[in-house]
N, C-alpha and C positions, 0 to 999 in steps of 0.2 A: 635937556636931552637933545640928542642932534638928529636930525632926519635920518641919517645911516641910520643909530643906533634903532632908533622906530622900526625901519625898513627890515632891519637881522627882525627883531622879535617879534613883528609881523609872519615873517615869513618860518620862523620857530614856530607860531602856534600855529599857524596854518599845515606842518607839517604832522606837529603832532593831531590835528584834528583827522587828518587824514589815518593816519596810525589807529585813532580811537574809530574809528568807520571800519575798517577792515579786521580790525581782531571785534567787533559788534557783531559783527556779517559772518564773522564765523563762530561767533557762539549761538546765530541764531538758527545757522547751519546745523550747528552739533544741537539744539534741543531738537529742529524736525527731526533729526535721524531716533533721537533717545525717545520721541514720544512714537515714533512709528512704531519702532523695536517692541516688537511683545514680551522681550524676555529682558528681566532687570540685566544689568554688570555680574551680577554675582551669582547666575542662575549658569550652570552646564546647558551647551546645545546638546540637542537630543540628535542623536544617528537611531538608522533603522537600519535593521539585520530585512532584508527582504528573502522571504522562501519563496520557490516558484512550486507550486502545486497541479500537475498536468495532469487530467482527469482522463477516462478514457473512450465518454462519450459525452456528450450536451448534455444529455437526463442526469448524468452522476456527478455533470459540473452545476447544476444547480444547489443537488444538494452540497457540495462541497462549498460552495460560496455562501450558502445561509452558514455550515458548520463552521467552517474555519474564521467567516468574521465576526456570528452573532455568538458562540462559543470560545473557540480554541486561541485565535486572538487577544480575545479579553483578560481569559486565564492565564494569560501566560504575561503577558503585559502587568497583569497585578502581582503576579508572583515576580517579575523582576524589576518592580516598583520598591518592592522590600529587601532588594538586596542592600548591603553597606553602601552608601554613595560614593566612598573611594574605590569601589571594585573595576570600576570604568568609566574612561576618560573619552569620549562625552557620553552622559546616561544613556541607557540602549534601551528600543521596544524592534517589538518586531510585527513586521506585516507580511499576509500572502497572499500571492496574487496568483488568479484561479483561471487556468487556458484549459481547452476542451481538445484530444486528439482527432476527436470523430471518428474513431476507429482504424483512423488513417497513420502506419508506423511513419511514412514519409512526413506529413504531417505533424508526426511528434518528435523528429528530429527537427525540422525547423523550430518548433516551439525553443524546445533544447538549445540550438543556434542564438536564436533571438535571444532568450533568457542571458546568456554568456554576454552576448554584446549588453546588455545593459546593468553588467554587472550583478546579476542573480547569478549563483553559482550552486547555491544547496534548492536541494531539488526532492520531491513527494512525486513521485510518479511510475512511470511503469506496471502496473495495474496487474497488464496482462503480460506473460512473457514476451511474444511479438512484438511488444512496444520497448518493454525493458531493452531489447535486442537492440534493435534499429537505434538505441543514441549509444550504445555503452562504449563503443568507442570514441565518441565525441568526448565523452563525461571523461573516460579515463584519460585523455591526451589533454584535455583541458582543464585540467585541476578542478572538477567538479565532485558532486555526492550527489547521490541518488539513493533514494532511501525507498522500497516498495512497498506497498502495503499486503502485496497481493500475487508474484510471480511465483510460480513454483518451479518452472523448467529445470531439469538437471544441468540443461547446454551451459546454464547460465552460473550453475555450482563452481564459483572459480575463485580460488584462492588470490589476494593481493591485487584487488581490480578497485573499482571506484562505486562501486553499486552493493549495497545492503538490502537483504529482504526480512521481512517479519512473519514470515510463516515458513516451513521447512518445505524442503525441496519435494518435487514429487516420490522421491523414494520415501520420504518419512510416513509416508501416508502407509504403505506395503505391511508392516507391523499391523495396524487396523483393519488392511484385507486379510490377511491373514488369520488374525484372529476372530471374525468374523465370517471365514470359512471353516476355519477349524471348530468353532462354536456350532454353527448349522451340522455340522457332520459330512459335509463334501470331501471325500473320498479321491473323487474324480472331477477333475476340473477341465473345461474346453474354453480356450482363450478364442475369442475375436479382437481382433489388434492390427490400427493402423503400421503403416511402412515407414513407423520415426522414432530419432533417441528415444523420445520419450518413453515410448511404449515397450522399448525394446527394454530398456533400462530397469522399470517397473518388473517385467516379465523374469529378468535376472537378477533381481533384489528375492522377490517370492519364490525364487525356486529354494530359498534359504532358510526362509521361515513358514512356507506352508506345511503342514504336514500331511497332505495326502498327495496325489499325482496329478502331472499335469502331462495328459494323456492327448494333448491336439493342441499348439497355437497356429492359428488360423490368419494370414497375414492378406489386406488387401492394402492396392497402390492408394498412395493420397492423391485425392481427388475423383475414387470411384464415383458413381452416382446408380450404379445399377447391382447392387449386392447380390445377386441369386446366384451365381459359382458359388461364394465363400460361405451363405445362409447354406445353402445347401448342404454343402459339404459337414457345417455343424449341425445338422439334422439327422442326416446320416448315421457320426459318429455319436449323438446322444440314444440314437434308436437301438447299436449296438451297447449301449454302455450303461445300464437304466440306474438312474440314483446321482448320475453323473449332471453338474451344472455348470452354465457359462458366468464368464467373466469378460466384459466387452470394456479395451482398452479404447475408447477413443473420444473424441472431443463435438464440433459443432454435425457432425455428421451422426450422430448417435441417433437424433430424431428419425431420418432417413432410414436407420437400418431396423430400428423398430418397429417403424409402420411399416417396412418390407414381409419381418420375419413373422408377422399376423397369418401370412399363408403356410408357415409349416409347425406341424403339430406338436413334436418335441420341445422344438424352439418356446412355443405358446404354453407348453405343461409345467416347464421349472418354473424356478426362481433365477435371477440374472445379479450377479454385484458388479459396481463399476467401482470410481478413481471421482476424485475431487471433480472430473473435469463434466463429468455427468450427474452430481448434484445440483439441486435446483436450476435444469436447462430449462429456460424459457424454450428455445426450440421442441424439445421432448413434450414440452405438452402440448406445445400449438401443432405438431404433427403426427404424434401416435401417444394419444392422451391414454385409450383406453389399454391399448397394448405395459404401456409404461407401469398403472396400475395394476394391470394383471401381473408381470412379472419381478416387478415391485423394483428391481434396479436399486441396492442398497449400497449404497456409495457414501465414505468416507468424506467430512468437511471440518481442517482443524476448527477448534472450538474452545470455549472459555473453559477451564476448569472451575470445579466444584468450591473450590476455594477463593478463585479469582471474581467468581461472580455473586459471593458473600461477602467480599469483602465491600468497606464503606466505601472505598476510593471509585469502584466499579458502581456502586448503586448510585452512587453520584450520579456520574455522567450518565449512565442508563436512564436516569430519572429527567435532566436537563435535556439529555438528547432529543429525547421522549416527547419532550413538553416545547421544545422549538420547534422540529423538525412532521412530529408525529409520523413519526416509522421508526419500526424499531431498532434497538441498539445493537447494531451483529458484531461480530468477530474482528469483518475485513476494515469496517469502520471507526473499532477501537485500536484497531493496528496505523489505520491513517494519522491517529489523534497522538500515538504513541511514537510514530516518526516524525511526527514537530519538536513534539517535543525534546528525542533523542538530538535533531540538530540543534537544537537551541542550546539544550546541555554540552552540546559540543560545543558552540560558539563561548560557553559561556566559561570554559574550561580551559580554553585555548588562547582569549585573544583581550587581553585588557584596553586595546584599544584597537577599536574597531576601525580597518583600514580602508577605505572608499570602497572597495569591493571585496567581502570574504570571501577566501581562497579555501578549497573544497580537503586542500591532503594533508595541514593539520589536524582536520574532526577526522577525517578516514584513518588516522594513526591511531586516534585516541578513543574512537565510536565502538569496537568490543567493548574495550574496556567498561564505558560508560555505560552499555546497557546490557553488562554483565553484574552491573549494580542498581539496573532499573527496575521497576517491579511497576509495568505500566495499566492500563485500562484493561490491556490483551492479558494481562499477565507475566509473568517476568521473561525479559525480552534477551535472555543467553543468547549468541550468535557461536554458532562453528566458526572452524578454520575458512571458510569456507563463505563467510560473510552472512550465510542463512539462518535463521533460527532454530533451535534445538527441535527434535521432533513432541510438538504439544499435542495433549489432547482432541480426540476427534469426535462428532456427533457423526451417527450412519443415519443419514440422508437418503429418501428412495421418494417412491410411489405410490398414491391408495386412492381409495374414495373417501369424503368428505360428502357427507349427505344427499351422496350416490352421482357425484361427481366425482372426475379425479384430479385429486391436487396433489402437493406435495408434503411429504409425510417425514416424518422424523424417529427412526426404531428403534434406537437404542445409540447407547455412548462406549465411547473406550477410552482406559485410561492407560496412558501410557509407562506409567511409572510402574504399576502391576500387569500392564498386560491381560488386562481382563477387559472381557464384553459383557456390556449390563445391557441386554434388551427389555425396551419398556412395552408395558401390558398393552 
């Protein structure tokens, strides 16, 4: 053999050794990656549906963040564990992440903001109307949902916008004062009533369904703080009108006019009904406890039906809620639980494959629909034209003594469907 030929097959095997060096170095490459890799070749990556949940102070985002991740999470995550696995391309869970407004609307448009930028788009929040407010234009220009568990404003009653509520607007409540007046035998009725839609709106829904007269509405500016013109004036006309009782439309100022109206006699001798928005006022007792008791202030707060809160599905969560949380299971908190759930049914109706960021105007096409076939924790969750929920069931809500203190009292229910007032003993 000649020295060339040596020289070639020298330089042959030295080529391919090199060959076997470089394709080694990259299988040794591909096992790091495949031993790091938690998930086999043939397992789906997982996508998360993220909901933003904006609570609408610190105290209620507490409980919200025990509920929604030691509860509502889990539940929901196991129920779409069990779906077909070709339903969705790659498997979906979902997570919510729980912001606090602090009672601040400005405040909860940024959260709103933020949210958007990082791609959260479906939205639990708005609590209170003034919150509701302050993003709904954000949500509707941004392809967002918002789903409340808790607004009732009329302002806010608006066909083909981007925001859903689960309890009925403040007119729904008006059937309940009404019947409720008309049960007591009030005759003659004397309004007290802030200077806003709201009040006004209320006051022209009852003039339809009360059946006695409404002989005085009594209007002060928002933002009074010194009531004695307008207390007055309804003293006055109760002293002319004996058998005649008030109805006081108004909101965080209701405390302030109670412990006012202690100084006039009339005022202090009836009975007073109010509006969703003077049921269980923390302010009301902390500033005319005893007044509130004496006039007892029986105000309307939708509530679970008789049916809804027999049922298993309800005792359930009642029970679970119960036993994490220990407080108990209400209305506005089965309505939070029932708007996860509604967006996820959205998610889960609309999008076979879930795109880097869910976009909020396919659920808001398809969300009557869906929870006009839901039958949730609250109870079956029909929505109006109007995006609000049907008018439900109300508990009258007021004032008393409890072992000669005053708390707050519960006197009876209405049921919407018959339009009857059951006062309890």
């Amino acid at each position: 053999m000649s020295q060339k030929s040596l020289t070639s097959d020298a330089n042959s095997f030295h080529q391919w050794q090199r060959k076997f060096l470089v394709f080694l170095s990259v299988l040794i490459i591909l096992s790091q990656v495949i031993v790091s890799t938690p998930l086999s070749w043939g397992t789906p990556r997982v996508k998360t549906i993220s909901i933003g949940v904006i609570s609408p102070f610190n105290e209620w985002a507490y409980y919200d963040e025990i509920m929604f991740k030691q509860i509502v999470e889990p539940e929901i995550n196991e129920y779409i564990a069990k779906l077909p696995r070709n339903r969705f391309t790659p498997v979906t869970q979902v997570e919510f992440i729980i912001e606090s407004a602090d009672w601040d609307p400005d405040k909860n448009l940024e959260i709103v903001k933020q949210f958007h930028e990082d791609g959260v788009n479906l939205l639990i929040g708005g609590l209170y109307t003034y919150l509701a407010a302050s993003s709904l234009d954000y949500v509707n220009s941004h392809d967002m949902i918002m789903i409340s568990p808790g607004s009732t404003g009329t302002e806010l009653s608006l066909a083909g916008d981007n925001l859903f509520r689960l309890v009925p607007d403040d007119v729904g409540q008006v059937n309940a004062i009404a019947a409720a007046l008309n049960s007591k035998g009030v005759d003659n009725l004397v309004i007290i009533q802030s200077n806003d839609d709201r009040a006004s709106a209320l006051v022209n829904a009852l003039a339809s369904s009360y059946a006695g007269t409404i002989i005085a509405s009594i209007i002060y500016p928002m933002g009074t703080s010194d009531y004695t013109e307008y207390l007055t004036q309804a003293d006055d006309i109760l002293s002319e009108n004996p058998g005649a009782n008030v109805l006081l439309l108004s909101l965080d100022e209701a405390g302030p006019i109670l412990y006012q109206s202690m100084d006039y006699l009339e005022l202090s001798s009836v009975e007073w009904f109010g509006t969703d928005g003077t049921a269980e006022a923390p302010g009301i007792l902390d500033i005319a406890p005893e007044q509130a008791a004496n006039v007892k202030l029986y105000s309307p707060l939708a509530a679970f039906s008789s049916e809804t809160k027999s049922s298993s599905k309800h005792q359930y969560m009642k029970d679970l809620f119960y036993e994490t949380l220990e407080v108990p299971f209400g209305f506005y908190t089965a309505c939070e639980i029932d708007a996860a759930w509604l967006l996820v049914l959205g998610v889960l109706e609309t999008q076979r494959i879930i795109e880097p960021a869910v976009t909020g105007q396919d659920i808001v096409d398809v969300l009557p629909d869906i929870a006009s076939r839901y039958y949730g924790y609250s109870g079956w969750c029909e929505l109006n034209e109007a995006g609000d929920r049907v008018p439900s069931n109300y508990e009258l809500h007021g004032y008393g003594s409890v072992d000669g203190e005053p708390y707050y009292m519960i006197y009876g229910s209405y049921n919407t469907a018959s339009d009857i007032i059951t006062w309890y003993p």
